[in-house]
SETORDO-620028 format. One line per 3 residues: their letters; for each residue y, x, z of N, C-alpha, C. Coordinates in steps of 0.1 Angstrom, whole numbers. Example, Ala and Ser with C-alpha at 12.3 -4.5 7.8 and 13.67 -1.06 7.14 Angstrom:
BEGIN
AS> -57:132:78:-45:123:78:-33:132:78  -22:128:71:-11:137:71:0:129:79
! end
This chain:
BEGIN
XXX> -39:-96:64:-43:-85:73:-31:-75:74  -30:-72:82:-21:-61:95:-27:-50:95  -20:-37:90:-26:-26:95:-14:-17:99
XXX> -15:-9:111:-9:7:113:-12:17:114  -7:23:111:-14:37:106:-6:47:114  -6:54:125:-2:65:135:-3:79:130
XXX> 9:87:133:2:102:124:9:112:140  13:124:141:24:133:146:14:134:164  6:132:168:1:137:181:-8:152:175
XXX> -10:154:192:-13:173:190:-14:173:201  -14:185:205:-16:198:223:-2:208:218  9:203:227:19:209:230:24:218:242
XXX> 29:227:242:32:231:255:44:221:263  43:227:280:57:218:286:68:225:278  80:217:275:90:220:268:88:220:251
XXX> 81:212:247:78:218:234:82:203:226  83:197:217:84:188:209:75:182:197  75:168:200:64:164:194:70:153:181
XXX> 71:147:173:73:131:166:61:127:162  64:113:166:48:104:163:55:97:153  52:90:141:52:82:131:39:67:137
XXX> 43:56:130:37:43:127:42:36:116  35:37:101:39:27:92:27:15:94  36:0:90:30:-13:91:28:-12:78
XXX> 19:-17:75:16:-26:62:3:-36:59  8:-38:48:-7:-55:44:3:-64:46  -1:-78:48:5:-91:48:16:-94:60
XXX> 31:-84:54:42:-86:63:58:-92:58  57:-106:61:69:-112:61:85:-103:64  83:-104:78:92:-92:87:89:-87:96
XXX> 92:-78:100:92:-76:115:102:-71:125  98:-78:137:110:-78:151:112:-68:152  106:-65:167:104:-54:174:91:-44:169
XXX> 92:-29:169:86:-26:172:86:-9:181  75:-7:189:76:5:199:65:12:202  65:16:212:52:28:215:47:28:231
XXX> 37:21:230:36:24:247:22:37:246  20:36:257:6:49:259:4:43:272  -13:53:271:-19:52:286:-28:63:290
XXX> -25:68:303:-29:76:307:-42:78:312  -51:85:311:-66:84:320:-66:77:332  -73:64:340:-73:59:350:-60:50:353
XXX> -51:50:343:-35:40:347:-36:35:335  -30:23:342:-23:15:329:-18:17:320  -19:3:308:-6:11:295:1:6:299
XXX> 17:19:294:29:13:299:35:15:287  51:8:287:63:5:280:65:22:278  67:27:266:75:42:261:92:41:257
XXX> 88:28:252:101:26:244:102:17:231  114:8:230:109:-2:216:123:1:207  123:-7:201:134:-10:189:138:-21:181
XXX> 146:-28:187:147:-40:178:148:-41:163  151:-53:157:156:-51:142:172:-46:140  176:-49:148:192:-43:149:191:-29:154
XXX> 183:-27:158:186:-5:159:186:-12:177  186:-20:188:190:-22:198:175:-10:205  176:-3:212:164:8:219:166:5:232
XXX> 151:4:235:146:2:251:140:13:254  139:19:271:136:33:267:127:32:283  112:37:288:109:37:302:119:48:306
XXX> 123:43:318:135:57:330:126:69:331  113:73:327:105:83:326:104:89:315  113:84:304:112:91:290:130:94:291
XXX> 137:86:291:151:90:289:155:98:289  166:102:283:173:114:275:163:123:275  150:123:269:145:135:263:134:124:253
XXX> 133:112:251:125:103:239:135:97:233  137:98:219:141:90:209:134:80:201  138:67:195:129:60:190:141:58:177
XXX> 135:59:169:140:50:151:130:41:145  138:36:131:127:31:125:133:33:110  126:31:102:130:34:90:121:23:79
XXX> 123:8:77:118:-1:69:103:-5:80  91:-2:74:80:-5:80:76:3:88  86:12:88:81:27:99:89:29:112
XXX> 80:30:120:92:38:137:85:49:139  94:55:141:94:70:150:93:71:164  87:83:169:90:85:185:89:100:182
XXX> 103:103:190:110:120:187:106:126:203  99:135:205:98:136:220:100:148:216  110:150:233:118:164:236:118:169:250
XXX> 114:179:253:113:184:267:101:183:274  90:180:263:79:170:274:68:178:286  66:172:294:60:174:302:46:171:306
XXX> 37:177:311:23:174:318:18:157:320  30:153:322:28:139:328:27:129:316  34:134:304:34:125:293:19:125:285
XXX> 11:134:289:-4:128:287:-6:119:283  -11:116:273:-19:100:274:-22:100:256  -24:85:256:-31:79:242:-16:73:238
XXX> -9:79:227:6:67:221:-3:55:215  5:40:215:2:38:206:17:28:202  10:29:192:21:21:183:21:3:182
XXX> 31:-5:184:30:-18:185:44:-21:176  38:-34:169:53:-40:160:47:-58:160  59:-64:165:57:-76:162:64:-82:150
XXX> 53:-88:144:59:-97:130:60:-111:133  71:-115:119:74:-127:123:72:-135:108  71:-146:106:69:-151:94:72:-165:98
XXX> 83:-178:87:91:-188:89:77:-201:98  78:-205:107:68:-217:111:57:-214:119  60:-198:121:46:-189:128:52:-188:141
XXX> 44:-184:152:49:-175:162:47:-162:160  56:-155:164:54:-139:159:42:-132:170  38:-126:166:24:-119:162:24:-104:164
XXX> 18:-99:171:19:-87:178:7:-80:173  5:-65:167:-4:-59:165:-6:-46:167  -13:-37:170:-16:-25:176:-22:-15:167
XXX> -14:-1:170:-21:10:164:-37:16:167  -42:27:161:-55:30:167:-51:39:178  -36:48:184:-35:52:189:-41:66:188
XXX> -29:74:194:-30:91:188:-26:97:200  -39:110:203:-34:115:215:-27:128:214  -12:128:227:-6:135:230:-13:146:242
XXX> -14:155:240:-17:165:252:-11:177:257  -1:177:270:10:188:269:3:198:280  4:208:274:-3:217:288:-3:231:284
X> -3:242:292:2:253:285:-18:259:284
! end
């Protein structure tokens, strides 16, 4: 068993800064990728931003230069800066594992809400 555990959401103002944490743990060989999408009331979930095992960062053109993504062993970060009204939504946290003879395996946070509004 797979579990992640999400911490760092709140009610921010516009312009204010947030970090969201995701540590994996339980039965983990390795893992690839992992990132953060959200979704907003009535819209889809979308792509936030990921992180390879090599540090490589994918980023949505709606977060750029004001979202950071790290990771630190079983853990990724999301550093948000400047945020705005629109970044509403539920984060969640996603990491895909991999283990020798398996297909890698994708698992999801319980997700933690962000609310920016003055």
């Amino acid at each position: 068993q797979v579990q992640l555990v999400e911490s760092g959401g709140g009610l921010v103002q516009p312009g204010g800064s947030l970090r969201l944490s995701c540590t994996a743990s339980g039965s983990i060989f390795s893992i690839n990728a992992m990132g953060w999408y959200r979704q907003a009331p009535g819209k889809e979930r979308e792509l936030v931003a990921t992180i390879t095992s090599g540090g490589s960062a994918n980023f949505a053109d709606s977060v750029k230069g004001r979202f950071t993504i790290s990771r630190n062993k079983n853990t990724v970060y999301l550093q948000m800066n400047s945020l705005k009204p629109e970044d509403t939504a539920v984060y969640y946290c996603n990491v895909e594992l991999w283990r020798p003879g398996v297909s890698p395996s994708h698992y999801w946070g319980q997700g933690t809400q962000v609310t920016v509004s003055s």
